[in-house]
C-alpha positions in Angstrom: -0.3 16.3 -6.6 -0.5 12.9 -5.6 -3.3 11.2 -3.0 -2.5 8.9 -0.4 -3.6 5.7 -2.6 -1.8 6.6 -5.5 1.7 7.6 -2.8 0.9 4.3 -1.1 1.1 2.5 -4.7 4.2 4.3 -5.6 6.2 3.7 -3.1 5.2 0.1 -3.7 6.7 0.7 -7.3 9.7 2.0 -5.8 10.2 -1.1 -3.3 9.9 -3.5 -6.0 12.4 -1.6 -8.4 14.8 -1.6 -6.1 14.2 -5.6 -5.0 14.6 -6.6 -8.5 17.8 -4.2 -9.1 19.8 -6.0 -5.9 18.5 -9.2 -6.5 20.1 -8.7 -10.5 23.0 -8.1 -8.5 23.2 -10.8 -5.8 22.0 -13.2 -8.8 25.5 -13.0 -10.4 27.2 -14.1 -7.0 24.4 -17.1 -6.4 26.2 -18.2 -9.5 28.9 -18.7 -7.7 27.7 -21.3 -5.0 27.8 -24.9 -4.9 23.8 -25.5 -4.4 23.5 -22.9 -7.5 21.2 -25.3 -8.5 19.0 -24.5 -5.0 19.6 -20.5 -4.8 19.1 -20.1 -8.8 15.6 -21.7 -9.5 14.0 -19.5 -6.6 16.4 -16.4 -7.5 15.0 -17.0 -10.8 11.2 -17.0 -9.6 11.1 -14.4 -7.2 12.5 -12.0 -9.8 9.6 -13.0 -12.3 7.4 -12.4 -9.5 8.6 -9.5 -9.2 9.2 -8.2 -12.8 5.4 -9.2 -13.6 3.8 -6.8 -10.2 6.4 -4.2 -11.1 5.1 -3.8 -14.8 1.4 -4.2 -13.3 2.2 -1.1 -11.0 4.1 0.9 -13.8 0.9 0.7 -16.3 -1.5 1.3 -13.2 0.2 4.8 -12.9 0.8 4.9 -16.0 -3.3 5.2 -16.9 -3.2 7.6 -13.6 -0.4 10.0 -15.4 2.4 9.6 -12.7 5.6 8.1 -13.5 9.5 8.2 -11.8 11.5 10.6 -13.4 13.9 10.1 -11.5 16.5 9.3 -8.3 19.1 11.7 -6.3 20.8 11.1 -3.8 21.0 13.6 -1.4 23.7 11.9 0.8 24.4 8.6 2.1 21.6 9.2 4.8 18.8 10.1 2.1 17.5 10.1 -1.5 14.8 12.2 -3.8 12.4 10.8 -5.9 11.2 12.9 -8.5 7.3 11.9 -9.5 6.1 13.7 -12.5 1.9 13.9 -12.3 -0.9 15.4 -14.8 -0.9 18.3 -12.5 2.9 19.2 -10.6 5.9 17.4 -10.7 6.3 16.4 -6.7 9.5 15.4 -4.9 9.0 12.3 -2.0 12.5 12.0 0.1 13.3 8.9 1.4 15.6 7.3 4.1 18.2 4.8 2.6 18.4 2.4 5.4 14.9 2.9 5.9 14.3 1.8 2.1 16.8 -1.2 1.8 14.9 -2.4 5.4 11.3 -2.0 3.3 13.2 -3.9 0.3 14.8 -7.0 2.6 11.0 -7.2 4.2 9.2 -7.3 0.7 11.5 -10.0 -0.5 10.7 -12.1 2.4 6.8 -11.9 1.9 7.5 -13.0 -1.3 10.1 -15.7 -0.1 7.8 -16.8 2.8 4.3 -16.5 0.2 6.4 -19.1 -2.8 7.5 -21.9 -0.2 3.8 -22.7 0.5 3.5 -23.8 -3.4 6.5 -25.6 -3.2 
């Protein structure tokens, strides 16, 4: 089992895996654009952002024995995530448009948190 800290700091894990998988993919059509040299630098930063709290997180549960075995879809309304702990292996469903809302807000905060350094 899993307490509510150690949820709470998954699904955070979750949220930023997913962020930094779209954003790979929307980085090969920012490529593409005119003001590449605009959309690339911050594409570029917010994914090391990113890359450096998601590796943070992964060795933080690591220590605490939970990792992500694993994704299923369910349908195109809902997905599994399959947790394995020190004790049981637990299952957390999630909503899809639920999760790529909670993904579009996170990179935001991140968005909104860089442009005061800039």
């Amino acid at each position: 089992m899993i307490n509510p800290e150690q949820r709470k700091m998954v699904h955070k894990y979750l949220l930023i895996e997913l962020a930094i998988k779209s954003l790979q993919v929307d980085y090969l059509k920012v490529e593409q654009f005119k003001m590449k040299k605009v959309f690339v630098p911050l594409m570029d930063s917010l994914l090391k952002e990113l890359r450096q709290e998601y590796f943070e997180l992964k060795g933080q549960l690591f220590k605490q024995k939970i990792r992500v075995v694993g994704w299923t879809t369910i349908d195109e309304y809902f997905s599994d995530v399959q947790i394995a702990t020190a004790g049981d292996d637990v299952v957390l469903r999630y909503a899809n448009q639920a999760l790529k809302t909670k993904v579009e807000q996170l990179i935001t905060s991140y968005i909104k948190n860089d442009q005061g350094s800039i």
